[in-house]
VEXDO-756264 format. One line per field, with one value per residue (C-alpha): residue in one letter; x, y, z. Coordinates in pm, 1 decimal, padded with zeros to 6 digits. Layout:
% VEXDO-756264
residuo <- [A|...]
u <- [X|...]
v <- [Y|...]
w <- [Z|...]
***
This chain:
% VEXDO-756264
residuo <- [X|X|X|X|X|X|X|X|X|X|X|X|X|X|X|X|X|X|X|X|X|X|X|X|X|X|X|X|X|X|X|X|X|X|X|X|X|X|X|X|X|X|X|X|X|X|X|X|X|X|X|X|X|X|X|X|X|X|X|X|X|X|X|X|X|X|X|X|X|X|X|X|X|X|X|X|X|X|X|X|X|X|X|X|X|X|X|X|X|X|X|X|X|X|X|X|X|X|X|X|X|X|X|X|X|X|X|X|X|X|X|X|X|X|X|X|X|X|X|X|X|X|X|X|X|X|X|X|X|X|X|X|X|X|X|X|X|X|X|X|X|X|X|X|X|X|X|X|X|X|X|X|X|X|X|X|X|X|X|X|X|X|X|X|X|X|X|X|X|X|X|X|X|X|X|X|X|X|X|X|X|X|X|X|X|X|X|X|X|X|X|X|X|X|X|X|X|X|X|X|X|X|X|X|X|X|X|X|X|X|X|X|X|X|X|X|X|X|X|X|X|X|X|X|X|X|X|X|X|X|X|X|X|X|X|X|X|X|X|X|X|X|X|X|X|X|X|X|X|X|X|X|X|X|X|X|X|X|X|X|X|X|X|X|X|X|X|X|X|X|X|X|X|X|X|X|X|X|X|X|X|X|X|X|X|X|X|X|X|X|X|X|X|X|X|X|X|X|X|X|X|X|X|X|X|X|X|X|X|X]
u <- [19731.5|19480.0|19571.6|19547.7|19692.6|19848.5|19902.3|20087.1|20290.8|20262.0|19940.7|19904.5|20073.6|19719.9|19676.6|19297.0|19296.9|19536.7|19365.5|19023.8|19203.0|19376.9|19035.8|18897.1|19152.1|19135.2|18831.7|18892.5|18747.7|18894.5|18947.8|19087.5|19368.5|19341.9|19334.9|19059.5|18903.7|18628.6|18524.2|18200.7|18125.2|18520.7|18502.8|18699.1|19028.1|19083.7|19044.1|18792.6|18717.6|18375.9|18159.5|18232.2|18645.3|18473.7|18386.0|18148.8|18413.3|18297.9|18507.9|18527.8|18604.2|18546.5|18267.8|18155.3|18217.2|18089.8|18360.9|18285.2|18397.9|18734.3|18908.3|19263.5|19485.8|19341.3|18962.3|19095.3|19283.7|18949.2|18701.7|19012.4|19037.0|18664.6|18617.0|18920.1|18732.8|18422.5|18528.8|18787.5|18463.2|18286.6|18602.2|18748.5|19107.0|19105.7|19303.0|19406.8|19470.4|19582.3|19867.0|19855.9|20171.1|20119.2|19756.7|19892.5|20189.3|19960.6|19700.6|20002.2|20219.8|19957.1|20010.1|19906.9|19743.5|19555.2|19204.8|19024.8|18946.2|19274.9|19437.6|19225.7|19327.1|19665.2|19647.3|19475.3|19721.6|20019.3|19831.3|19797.0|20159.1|20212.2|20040.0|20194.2|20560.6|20571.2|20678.5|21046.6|21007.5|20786.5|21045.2|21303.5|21122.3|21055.9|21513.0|21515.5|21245.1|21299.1|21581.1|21589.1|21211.8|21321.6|21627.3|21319.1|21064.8|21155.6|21100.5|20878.4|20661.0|20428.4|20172.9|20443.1|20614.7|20317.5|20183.6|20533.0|20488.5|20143.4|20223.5|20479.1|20263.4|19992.8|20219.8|20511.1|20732.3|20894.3|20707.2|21090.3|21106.3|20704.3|20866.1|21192.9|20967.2|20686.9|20639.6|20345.2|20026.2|19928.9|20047.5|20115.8|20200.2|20314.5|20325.5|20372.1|20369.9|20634.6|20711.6|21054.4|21230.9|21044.1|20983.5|20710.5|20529.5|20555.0|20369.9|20116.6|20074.0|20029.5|19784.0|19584.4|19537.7|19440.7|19200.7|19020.2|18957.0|18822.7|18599.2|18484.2|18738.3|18653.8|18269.2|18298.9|18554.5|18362.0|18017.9|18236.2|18377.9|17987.4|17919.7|18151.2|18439.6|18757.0|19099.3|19015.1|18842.8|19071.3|18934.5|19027.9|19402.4|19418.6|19602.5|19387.1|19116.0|19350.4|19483.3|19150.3|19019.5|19286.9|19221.5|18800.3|18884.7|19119.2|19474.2|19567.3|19479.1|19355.0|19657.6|19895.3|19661.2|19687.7|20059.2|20089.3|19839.6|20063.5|20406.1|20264.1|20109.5|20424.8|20609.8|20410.8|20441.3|20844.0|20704.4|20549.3|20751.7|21022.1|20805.2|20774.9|21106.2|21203.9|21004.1|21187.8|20875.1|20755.9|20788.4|20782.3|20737.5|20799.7|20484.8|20659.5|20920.7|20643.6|20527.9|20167.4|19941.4|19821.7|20201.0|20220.4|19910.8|20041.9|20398.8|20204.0|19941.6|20211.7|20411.3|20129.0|20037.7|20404.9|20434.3|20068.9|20068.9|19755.7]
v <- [13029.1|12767.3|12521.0|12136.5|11800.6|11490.8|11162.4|10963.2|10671.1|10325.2|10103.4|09857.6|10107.9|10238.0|10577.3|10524.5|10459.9|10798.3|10986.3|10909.4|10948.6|11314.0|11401.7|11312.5|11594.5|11865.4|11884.5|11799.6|11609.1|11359.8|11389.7|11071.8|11073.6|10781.6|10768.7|10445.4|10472.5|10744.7|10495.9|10282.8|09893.9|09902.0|09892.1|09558.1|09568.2|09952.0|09912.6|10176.2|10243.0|10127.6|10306.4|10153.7|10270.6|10608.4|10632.1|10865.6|11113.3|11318.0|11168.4|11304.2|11162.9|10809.2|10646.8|10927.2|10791.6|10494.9|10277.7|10399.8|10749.1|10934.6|11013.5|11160.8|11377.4|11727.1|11606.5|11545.8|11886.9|12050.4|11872.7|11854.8|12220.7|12297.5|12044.2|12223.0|12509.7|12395.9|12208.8|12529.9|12731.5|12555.4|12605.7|12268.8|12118.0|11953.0|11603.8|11495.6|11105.8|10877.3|10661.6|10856.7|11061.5|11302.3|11365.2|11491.9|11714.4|11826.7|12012.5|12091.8|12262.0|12358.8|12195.2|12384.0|12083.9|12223.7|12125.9|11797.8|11821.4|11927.7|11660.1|11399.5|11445.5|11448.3|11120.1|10956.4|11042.2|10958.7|10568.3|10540.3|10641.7|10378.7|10115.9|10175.0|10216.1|10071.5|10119.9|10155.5|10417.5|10631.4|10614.1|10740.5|11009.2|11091.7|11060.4|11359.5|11579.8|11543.8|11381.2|11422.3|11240.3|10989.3|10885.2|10834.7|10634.8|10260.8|10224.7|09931.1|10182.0|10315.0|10538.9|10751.2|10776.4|10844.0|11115.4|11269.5|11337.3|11447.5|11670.9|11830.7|11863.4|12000.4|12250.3|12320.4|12208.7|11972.4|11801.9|11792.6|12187.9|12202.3|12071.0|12260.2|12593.2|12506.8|12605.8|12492.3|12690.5|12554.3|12573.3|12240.0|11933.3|11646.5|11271.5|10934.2|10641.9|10297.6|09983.6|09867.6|09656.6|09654.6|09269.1|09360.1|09605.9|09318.6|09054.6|09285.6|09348.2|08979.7|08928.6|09216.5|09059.0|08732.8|08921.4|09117.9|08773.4|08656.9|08971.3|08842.0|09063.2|08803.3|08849.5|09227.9|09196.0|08962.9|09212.4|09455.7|09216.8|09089.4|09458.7|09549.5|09698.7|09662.2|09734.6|10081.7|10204.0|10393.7|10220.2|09860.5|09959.7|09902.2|09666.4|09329.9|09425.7|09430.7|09115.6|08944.4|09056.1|08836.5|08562.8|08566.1|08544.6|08196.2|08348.6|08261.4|08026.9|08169.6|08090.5|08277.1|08566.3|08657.9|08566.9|08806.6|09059.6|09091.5|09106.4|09382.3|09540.4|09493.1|09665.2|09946.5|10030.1|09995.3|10308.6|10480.1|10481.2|10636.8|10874.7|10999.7|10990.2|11200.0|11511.3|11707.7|11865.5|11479.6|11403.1|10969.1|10794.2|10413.9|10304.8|09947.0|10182.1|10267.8|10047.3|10104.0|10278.5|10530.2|10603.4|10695.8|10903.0|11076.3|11149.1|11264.3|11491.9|11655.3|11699.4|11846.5|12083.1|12212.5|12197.9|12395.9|12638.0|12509.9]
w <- [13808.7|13889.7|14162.7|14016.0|14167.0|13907.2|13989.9|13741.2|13696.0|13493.5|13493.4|13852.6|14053.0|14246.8|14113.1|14206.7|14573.7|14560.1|14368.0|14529.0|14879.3|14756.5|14678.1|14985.5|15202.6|14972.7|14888.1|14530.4|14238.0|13958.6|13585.3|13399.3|13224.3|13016.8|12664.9|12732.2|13030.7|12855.8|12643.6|12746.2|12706.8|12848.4|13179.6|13285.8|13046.9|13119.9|13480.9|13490.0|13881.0|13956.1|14171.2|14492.2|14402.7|14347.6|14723.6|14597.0|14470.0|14118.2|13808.3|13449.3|13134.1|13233.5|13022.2|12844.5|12463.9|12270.9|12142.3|11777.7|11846.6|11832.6|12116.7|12145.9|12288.8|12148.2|12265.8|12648.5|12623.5|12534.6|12784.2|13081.4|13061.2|13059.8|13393.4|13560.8|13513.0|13620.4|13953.4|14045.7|13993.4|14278.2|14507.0|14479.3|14300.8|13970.4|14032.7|13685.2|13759.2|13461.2|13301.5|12965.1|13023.0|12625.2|12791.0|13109.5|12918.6|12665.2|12947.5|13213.2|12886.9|12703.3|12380.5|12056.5|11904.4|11603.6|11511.7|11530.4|11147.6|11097.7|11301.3|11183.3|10803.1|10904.1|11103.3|10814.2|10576.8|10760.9|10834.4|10471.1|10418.5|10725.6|10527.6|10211.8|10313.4|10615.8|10986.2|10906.4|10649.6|10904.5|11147.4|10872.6|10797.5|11215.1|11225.9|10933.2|11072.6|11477.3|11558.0|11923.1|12002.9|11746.2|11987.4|12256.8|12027.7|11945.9|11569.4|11595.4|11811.5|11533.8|11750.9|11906.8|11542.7|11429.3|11703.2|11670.9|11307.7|11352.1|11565.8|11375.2|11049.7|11283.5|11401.2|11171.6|11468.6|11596.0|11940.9|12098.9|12021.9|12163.7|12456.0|12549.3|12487.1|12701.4|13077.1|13300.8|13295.1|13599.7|13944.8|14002.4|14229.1|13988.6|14186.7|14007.0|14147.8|14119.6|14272.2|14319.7|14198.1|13861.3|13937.2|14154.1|13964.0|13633.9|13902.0|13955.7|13610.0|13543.0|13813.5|13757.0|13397.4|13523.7|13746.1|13481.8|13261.9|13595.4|13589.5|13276.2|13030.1|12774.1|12766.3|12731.2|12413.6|12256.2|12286.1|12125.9|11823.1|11795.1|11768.9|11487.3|11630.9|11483.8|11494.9|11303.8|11570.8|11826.2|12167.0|12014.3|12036.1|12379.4|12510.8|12555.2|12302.3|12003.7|12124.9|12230.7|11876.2|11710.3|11932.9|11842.8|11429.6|11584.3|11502.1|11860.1|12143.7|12407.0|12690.0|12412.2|12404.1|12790.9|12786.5|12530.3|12725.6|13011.3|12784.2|12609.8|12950.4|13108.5|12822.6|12807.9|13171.2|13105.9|12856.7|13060.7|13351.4|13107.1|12945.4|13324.2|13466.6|13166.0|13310.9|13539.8|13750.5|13830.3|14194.8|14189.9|14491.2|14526.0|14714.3|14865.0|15028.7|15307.6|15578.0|15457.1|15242.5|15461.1|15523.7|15173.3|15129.0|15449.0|15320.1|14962.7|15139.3|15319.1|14943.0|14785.1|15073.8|15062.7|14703.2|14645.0|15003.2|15113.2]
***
């Protein structure tokens, strides 16, 4: 099986400056494994690594798709496996670095994920269903098909409810059965990354956000809204644009919208951070346990080279 590295874990916690530093020793190169970061015109509010964070290191699927297009979990699958292939081809490890925990599981497990025509009808019928019924219907119907992800998605959660039904119309099964029967196709070393307490990893969420709208995160959401982008398009359900989007049409003042930017950042890396801990093959290390950040690297370097036998 081909060799690949992961680093994981919820947004803020430097996945980056490990990834780009994993890369560096083995000789490797980086895919994204964001469900935003591919999209272009989004730089600031994804926290798409610039060049200089590059050091120079290859990426894939980072600004690679207007704003306008689709991109989802069965389009990363495709592309992710066709870079692995590629960089492994040229003697060097795929690292697969990203926040997007479904992406990650659907390339290490090898998700059957049906096609994009096929998954896109679905997904449009079930948000019509969504709009006329509403969220707690949806999440009815998610308790009577698949119980046991339904105990793990919060009903007010309506894209998990939503992917977990898709999925199972997709497939004619359940994703918790897609789960239990799938094994890695890879041979893998899994890291994600924490802070502890979770206090510290929620104060770097809230000053990362007041560092992108320093960055200008407010200029580049408002090129987007002048552009036509809406809440229909996929990329403006990230966290920030949805939220910025409201705040251009005046629904919100502008303080409210970055309190509720980092509430809703915050909660999603209490999301993610579950959605991770939940997998048995993840290896998590709690970066403020180590005296510095070359400790860590050190202490993950030796890991992976135990973990992969090179």
């Amino acid at each position: 099986m081909k060799k690949i590295i992961i680093v994981g874990g919820p947004t803020a916690t430097g996945k980056t400056a490990l990834g780009v530093n994993l890369a560096r020793y083995f000789n490797g190169e980086i895919i994204s494994a964001d469900s935003m970061q591919n999209y272009r015109e989004m730089n600031i509010g994804t926290a798409t690594p610039s060049d200089e964070e590059m050091c120079g290191i290859k990426h894939y699927l980072i600004n690679e798709c207007e704003p306008e297009d689709e991109y989802n979990v069965a389009v990363f699958k495709k592309k992710a496996n066709e870079n692995i292939n590629k960089i492994t081809s040229e003697g060097k490890i795929p690292i697969i670095v990203g926040g997007t925990g479904l992406y990650i599981d659907a390339l290490l497990y090898d998700y059957h994920l049906g096609s994009t025509s096929q998954n896109t009808a679905i997904k449009e019928e079930l948000e019509k269903k969504l709009t006329q019924y509403g969220a707690q219907y949806m999440y009815g119907l998610l308790q009577q098909i698949d119980p046991e992800e339904a105990k793990r998605i919060h009903k007010n959660n309506t894209k998990r409810v939503l992917r977990a039904l898709q999925i199972y119309y997709v497939n004619q099964e359940t994703k918790s059965k897609n789960v239990q029967q799938k094994l890695p196709v890879f041979n893998y070393a899994y890291i994600a990354l924490n802070f502890e307490p979770r206090l510290i990893l929620y104060e770097r969420i809230n000053q990362r956000v007041d560092d992108m709208f320093n960055q200008g995160l407010l200029d580049e959401v408002y090129k987007l809204y002048k552009k036509g982008c809406t809440e229909k398009n996929n990329s403006m359900q990230a966290i920030a644009y949805k939220e910025l989007l409201a705040y251009f049409r005046g629904k919100t003042a502008l303080e409210e919208t970055k309190e509720l930017i980092k509430k809703r950042t915050r909660n999603y890396a209490k999301r993610q951070l579950t959605w991770f801990r939940n997998n048995k093959d993840v290896k998590f290390f709690t970066v403020n346990e180590y005296l510095s950040k070359q400790e860590l690297y050190l202490e993950i370097i030796h890991y992976v080279k135990e973990r992969l036998n090179i």
